[in-house]
C-alpha positions as CSV (number, residue, x, y, z in Angstrom):
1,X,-16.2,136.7,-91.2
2,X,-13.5,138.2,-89.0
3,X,-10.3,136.2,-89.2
4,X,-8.7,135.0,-86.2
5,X,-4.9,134.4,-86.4
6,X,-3.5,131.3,-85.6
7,X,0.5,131.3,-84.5
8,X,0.7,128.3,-82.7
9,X,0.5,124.5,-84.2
10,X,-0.8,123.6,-81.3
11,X,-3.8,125.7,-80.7
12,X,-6.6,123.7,-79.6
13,X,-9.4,125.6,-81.6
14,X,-7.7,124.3,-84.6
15,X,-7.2,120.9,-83.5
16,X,-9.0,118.8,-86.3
17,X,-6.8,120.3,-89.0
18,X,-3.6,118.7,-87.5
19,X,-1.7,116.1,-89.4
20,X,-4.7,115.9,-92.0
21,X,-2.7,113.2,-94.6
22,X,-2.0,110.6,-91.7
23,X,-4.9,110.8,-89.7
24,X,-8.2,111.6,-91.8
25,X,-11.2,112.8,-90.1
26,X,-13.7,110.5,-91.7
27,X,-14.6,108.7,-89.4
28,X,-14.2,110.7,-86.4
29,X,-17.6,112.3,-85.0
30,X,-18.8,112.8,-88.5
31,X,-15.8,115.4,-89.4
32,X,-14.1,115.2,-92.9
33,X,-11.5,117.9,-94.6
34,X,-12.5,119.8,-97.7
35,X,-9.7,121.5,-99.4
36,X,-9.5,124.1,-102.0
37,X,-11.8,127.2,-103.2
38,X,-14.5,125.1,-105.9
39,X,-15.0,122.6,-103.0
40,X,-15.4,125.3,-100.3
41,X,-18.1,126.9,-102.6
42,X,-19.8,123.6,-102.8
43,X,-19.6,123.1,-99.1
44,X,-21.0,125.8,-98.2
45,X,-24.2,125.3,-100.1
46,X,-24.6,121.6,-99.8
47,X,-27.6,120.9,-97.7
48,X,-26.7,117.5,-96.4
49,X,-22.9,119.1,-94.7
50,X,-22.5,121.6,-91.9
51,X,-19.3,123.8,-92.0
52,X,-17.6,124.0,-88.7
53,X,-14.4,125.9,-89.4
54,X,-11.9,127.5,-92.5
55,X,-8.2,127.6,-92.2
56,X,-6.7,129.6,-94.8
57,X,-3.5,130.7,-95.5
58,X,-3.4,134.2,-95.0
59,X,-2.1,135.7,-98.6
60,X,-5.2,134.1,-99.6
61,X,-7.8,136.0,-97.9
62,X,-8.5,138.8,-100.2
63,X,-9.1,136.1,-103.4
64,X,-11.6,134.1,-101.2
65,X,-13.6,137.5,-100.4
66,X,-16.7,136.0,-102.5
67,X,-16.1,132.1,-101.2
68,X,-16.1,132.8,-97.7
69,X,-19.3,135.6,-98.6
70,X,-21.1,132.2,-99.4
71,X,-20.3,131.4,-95.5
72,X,-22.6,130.2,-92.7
73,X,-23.4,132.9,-90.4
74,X,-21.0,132.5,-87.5
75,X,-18.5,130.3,-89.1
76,X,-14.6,130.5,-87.3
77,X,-12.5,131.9,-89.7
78,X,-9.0,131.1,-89.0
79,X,-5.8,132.3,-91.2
80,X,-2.2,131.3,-90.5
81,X,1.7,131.8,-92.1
82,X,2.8,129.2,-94.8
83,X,4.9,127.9,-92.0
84,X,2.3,127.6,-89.4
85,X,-0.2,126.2,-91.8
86,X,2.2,123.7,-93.2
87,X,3.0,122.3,-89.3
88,X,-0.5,122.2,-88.4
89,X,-1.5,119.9,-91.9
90,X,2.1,117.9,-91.4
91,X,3.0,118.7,-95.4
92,X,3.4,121.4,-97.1
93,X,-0.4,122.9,-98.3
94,X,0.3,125.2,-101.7
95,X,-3.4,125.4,-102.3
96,X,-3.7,127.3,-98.2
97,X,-7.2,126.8,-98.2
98,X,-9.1,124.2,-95.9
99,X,-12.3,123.7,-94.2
100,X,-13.8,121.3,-91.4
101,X,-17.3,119.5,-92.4
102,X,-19.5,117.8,-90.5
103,X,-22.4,115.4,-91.7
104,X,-25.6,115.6,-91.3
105,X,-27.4,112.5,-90.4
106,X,-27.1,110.5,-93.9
107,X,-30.4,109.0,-95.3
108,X,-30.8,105.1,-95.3
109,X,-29.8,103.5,-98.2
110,X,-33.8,102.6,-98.8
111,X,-35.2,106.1,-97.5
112,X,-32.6,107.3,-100.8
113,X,-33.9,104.6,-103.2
114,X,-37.5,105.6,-102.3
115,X,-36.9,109.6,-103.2
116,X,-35.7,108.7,-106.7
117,X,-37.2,109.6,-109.7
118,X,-38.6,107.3,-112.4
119,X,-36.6,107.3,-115.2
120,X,-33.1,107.4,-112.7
121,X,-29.5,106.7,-113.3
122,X,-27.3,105.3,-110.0
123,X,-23.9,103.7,-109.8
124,X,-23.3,100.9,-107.8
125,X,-20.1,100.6,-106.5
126,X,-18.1,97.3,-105.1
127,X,-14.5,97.3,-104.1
128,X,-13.8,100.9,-104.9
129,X,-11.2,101.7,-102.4
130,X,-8.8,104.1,-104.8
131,X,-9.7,107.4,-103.5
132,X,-8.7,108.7,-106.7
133,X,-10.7,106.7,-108.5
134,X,-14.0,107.2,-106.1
135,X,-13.5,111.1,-106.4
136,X,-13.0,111.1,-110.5
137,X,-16.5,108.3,-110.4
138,X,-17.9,111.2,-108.1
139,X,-17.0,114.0,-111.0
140,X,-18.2,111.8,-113.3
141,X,-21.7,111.1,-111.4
142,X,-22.4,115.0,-111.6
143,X,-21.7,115.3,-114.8
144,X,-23.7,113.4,-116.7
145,X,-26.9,113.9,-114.3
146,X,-26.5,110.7,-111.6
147,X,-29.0,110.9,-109.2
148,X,-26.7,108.7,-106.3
149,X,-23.9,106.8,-105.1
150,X,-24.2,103.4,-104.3
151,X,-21.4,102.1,-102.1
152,X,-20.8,98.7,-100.4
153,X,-18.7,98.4,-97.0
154,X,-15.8,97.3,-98.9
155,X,-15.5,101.0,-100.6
156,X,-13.3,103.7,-99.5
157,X,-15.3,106.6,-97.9
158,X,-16.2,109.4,-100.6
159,X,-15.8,111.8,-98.0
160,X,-11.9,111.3,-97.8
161,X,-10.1,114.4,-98.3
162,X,-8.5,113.3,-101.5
163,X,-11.8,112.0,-102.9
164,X,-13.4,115.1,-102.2
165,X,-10.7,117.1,-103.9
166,X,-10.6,115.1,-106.9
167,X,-14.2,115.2,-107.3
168,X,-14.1,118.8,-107.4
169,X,-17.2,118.6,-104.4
170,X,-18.8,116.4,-106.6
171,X,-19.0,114.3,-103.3
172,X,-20.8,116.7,-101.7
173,X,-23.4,117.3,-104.1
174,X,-24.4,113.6,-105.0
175,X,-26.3,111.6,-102.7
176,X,-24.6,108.5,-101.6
177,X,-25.6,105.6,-99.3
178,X,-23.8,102.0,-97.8
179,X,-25.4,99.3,-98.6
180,X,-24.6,96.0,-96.1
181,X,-23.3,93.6,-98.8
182,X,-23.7,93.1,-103.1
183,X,-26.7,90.8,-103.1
184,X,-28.6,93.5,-100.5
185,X,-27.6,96.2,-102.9
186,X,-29.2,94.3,-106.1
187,X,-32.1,93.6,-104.1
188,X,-33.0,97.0,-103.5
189,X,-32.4,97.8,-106.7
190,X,-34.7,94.9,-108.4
191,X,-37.8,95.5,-105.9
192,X,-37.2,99.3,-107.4
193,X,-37.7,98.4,-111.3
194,X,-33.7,99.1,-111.5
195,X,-32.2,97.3,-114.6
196,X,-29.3,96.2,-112.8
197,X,-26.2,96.3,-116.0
198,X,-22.7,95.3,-114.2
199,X,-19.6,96.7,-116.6
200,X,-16.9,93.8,-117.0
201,X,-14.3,93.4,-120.2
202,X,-15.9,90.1,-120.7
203,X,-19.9,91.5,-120.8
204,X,-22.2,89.9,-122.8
205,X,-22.6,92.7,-125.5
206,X,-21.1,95.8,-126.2
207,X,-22.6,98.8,-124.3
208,X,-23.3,101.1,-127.2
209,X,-25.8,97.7,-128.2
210,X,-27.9,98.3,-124.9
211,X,-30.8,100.8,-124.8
212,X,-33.6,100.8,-122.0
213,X,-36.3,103.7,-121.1
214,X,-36.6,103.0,-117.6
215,X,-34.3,103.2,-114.4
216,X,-31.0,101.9,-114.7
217,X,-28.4,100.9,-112.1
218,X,-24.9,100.6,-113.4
219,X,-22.0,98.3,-111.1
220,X,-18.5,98.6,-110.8
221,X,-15.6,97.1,-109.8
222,X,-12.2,97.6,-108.6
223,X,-9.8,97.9,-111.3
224,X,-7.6,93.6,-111.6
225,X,-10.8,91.7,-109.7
226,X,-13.3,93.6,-111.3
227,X,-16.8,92.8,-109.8
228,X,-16.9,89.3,-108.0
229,X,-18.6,86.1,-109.9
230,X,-21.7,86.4,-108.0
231,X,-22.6,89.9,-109.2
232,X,-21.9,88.9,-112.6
233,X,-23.7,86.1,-112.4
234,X,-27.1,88.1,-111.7
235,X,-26.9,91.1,-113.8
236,X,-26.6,91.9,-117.4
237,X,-23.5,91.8,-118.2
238,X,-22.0,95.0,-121.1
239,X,-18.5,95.6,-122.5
240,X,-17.1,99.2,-123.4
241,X,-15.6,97.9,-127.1
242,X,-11.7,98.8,-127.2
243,X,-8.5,98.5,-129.5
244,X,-7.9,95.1,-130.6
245,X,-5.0,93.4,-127.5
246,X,-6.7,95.4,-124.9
247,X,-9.5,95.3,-122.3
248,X,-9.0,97.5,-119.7
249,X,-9.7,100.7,-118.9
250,X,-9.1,103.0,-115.7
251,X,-13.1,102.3,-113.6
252,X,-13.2,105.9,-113.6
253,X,-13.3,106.2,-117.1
254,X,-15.4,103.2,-117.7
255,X,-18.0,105.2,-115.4
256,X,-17.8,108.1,-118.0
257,X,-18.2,106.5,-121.0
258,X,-21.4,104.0,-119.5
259,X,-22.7,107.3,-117.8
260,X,-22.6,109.2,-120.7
261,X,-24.4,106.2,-122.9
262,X,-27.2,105.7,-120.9
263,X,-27.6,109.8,-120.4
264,X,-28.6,110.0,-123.6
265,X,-32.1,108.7,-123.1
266,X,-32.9,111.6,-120.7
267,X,-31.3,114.1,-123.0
268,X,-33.1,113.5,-125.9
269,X,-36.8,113.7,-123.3
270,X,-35.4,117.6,-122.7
């Protein structure tokens, strides 16, 4: 990659980095922002993204010598001062290293269901629209061997910069999908052989209590509502046991510790 220097904010060829933090791309002809060197190494291998561009700020060439080696033939390279780079993105960017993605056509929400294997593990998620808390469910996902994402409209988009970032890329590796409303999603999940478990402080046994063999489905809430009465109301319902006086945990690290339970029964198969 031969880098092209950028000393205008206002060059057209790097027109989708500008003003990042007010105006994400998501959204926008299927572009989104990935930012930092872990998630440009995961960019650049995931299969379902295209790369389009880099920006980088130019005392960090040299370190990204093996990122940027990982590369799609042909991709701009473009490197700027801490000044430029700083107007282009509208804030000051200490990490100096961004990237423009594009999507690739996403699969159906049924074509996804259909490809996965029989003993699987999803999350379904309702309400999530933290980006914090979507990227850290994202992390969490890929590590403890999710197959997908479930999402319903109501969701932020994992492909926000700061969910991307805070997953570590973990939003570009695992396969996610928008279902069109709750009851669709545990539908599809049912006609699938999905043991549909919804997380809630008031579940009807602890979680460490539950053990199942076959494919599982676990649903979350926003953190305050929690999951609405409806969704309750046609899944089993666990609890993640706590200190006596409290109830509440952060979703994203409810989605670790219910991840983690029901891992164990593909772990012990290996």
């Amino acid at each position: 990659m031969i880098p092209i220097r950028i000393d205008d904010p206002e060059d057209p060829r790097i027109a989708a980095y500008r003003d990042i933090r007010e105006r994400d791309l998501v959204g926008r002809q299927g572009l989104f922002v990935a930012e930092g060197k872990v998630v440009l190494n995961v960019l650049f291998s995931a299969r379902r993204f295209e790369t389009e561009s880099v920006l980088l700020l130019e005392n960090r060439l040299a370190g990204m010598a093996d990122t940027l080696a990982l590369a799609p033939e042909g991709t701009p390279l473009y490197i700027a001062s801490a000044d430029i780079l700083d107007r282009i993105a509208g804030f000051h960017m200490h990490r100096g290293v961004l990237a423009i993605g594009r999507r690739r056509e996403q699969p159906a929400i049924d074509a996804l269901l259909d490809e996965l294997p029989a003993d699987a593990l999803v999350l379904a998620l309702i309400g999530i629209a933290n980006h914090d808390n979507m990227g850290a469910i994202f992390r969490n996902a890929a590590a403890f061997g999710a197959d997908a994402v479930l999402i319903d409209p109501t969701c932020c988009d994992p492909l926000y910069r700061k969910a991307i970032r805070v997953s570590v890329g973990a939003a570009l590796k695992i396969p996610f999908a928008t279902a069109s409303d709750p009851k669709s999603l545990i539908e599809k999940l049912a006609t699938r052989d999905f043991a549909g478990i919804a997380l809630s402080p008031s579940g009807g046994r602890e979680i460490g209590e539950y053990r199942t063999s076959g494919r599982v489905a676990l649903f979350l809430g926003a953190e305050g509502p929690g999951l609405p009465r409806n969704v309750l109301a046609a899944l089993e319902t666990v609890r993640i046991r706590m200190a006596k006086g409290f109830d509440s945990l952060n979703v994203a690290a409810a989605s670790a510790i219910a991840l983690h339970h029901f891992a164990q029964n593909r772990w012990t198969k290996d």
